[in-house]
N, C-alpha and C positions, 0 to 999 in steps of 0.2 A: 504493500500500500504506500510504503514512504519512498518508494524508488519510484511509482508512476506520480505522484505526485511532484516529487523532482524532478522529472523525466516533464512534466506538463510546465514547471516554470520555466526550467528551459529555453523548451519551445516558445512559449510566449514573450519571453529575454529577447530571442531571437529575433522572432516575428518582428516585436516593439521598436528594436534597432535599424530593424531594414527598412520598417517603414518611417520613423523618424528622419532616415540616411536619402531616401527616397524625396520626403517631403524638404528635405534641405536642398537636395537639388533640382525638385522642382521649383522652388523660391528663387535659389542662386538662377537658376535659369533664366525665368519671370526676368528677374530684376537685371539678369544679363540683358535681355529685349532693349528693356526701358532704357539702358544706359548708353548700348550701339543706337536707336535708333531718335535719345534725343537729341544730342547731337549731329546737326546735318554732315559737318565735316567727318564723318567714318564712313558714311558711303558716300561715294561719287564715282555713280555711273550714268552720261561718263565724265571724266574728271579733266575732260577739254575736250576743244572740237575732235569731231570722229571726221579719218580721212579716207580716204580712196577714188574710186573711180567706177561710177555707174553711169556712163555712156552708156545709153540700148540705140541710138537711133543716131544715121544719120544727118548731115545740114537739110535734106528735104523730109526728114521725117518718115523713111524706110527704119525700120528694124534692124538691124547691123544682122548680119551672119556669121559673125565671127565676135565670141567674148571673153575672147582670153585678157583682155586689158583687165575685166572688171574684177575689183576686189574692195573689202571694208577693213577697216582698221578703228575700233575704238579702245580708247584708252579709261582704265580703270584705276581707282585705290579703294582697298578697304582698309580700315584700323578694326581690328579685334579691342572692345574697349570692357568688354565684360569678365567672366570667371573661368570660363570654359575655351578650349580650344573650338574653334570654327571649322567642321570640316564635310565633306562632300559637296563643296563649292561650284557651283553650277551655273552658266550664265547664258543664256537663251536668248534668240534676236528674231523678230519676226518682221522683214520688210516689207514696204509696199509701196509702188508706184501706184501714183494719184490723177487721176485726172478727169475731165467731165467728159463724158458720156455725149457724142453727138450723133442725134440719130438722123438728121438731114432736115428734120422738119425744122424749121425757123418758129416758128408759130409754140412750141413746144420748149420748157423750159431743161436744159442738159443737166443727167444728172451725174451726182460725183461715184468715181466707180475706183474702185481698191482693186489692184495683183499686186499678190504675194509674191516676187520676186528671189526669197531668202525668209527659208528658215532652218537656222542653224544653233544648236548648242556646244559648248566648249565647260569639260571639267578643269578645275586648276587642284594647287597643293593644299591641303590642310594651314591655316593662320593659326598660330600660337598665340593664347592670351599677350595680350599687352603691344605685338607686333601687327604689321602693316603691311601689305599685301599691294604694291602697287604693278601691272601687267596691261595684255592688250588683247584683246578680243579679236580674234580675227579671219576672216573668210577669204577663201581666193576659190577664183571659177577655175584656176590651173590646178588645181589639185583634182588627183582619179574621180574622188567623190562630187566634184565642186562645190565641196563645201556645203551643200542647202542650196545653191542659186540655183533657180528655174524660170526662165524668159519663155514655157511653153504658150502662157494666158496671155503674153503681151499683145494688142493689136501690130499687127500687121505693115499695117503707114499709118496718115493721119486721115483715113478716110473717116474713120471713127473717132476721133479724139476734138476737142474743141482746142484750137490752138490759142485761143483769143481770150482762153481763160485759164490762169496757172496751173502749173506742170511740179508737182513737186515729190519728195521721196518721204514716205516715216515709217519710224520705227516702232514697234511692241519691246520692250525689254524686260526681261524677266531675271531676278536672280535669287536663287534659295541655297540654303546651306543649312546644317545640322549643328546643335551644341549643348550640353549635359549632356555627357555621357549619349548622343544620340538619340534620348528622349525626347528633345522637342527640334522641332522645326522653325523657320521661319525664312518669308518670302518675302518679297520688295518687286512693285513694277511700278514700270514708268510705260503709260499709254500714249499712244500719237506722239512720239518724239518727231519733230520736224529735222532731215537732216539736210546740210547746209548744203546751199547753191553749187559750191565752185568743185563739188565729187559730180557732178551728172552737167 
């Protein structure tokens, strides 16, 4: 009788530990969140103009045939400001070329029409508490895979396109990572990122 009753505190000792152990770093976690994500300067994506070259179309507005030119290049930093190391760092790009929609009727108002041009993910290293993770995100249509770019949706010329109304490129960005021990997650996006004139 007095070994299964010490036999039961035991386990209860145990239990009490793991879940106390548990709930501390769930808290540290929590409070990790709160500390990366009030300060803006720990993310910056991206953390300066994003470069490259997305030329699709000729000076008369043909579709190019050839896109080996094109590629993106965004520049990142993260600071790990929390308790936990930051890891399965992930950072996902979703493009699209923008433009209106003309269907020949004048009378009719063009409407704005989205290709996805690019979509591509990239993992990086594990960020150690306290350290800073600065890097670059990057696609190129020269590689076997091309990266994610796909010019199949693009129109054709400008038989369809309103040229009279701007032409412009954005981005979807996504980035998640993991920290307690794994337990928790967390994601960060940035929707409709406009990307600058002088890549296209």
């Amino acid at each position: 009788m007095r070994t299964s009753r010490i036999f039961r505190t035991i386990v209860r000792v145990i239990l009490l530990i793991l879940t106390l152990s548990l709930s501390l770093v769930s808290f540290l976690g929590g409070l990790s969140a709160i500390v990366i994500l009030s300060d803006p300067n720990n993310i910056n994506v991206p953390s300066s103009t994003p470069q490259g070259n997305l030329t699709l179309y000729d000076p008369t507005f043909n579709k190019l045939s050839n896109f080996d030119h094109v590629f993106f290049d965004l520049p990142f930093n993260i600071t790990n400001a929390g308790y936990f190391d930051l890891e399965d760092l992930q950072i996902g790009i979703v493009a699209y070329f923008v433009y209106d929609y003309d269907d020949g009727n004048p009378l009719t108002e063009n409407e704005t029409t989205y290709v996805k041009i690019l979509d591509h993910s990239e993992s990086f290293f594990t960020i150690e508490r306290g350290q800073q993770l600065k890097d670059n995100f990057s696609a190129y249509y020269t590689n076997p895979d091309n990266d994610g770019f796909d010019f199949t949706d693009l129109p054709a010329d400008s038989s369809t396109i309103d040229l009279y109304a701007p032409i412009t490129f954005e981005a979807n960005i996504t980035l998640s990572f993991k920290y307690s021990l794994n337990l928790l997650s967390l994601k960060v996006r940035v929707f409709n990122f406009p990307l600058p004139e002088d890549i296209y």
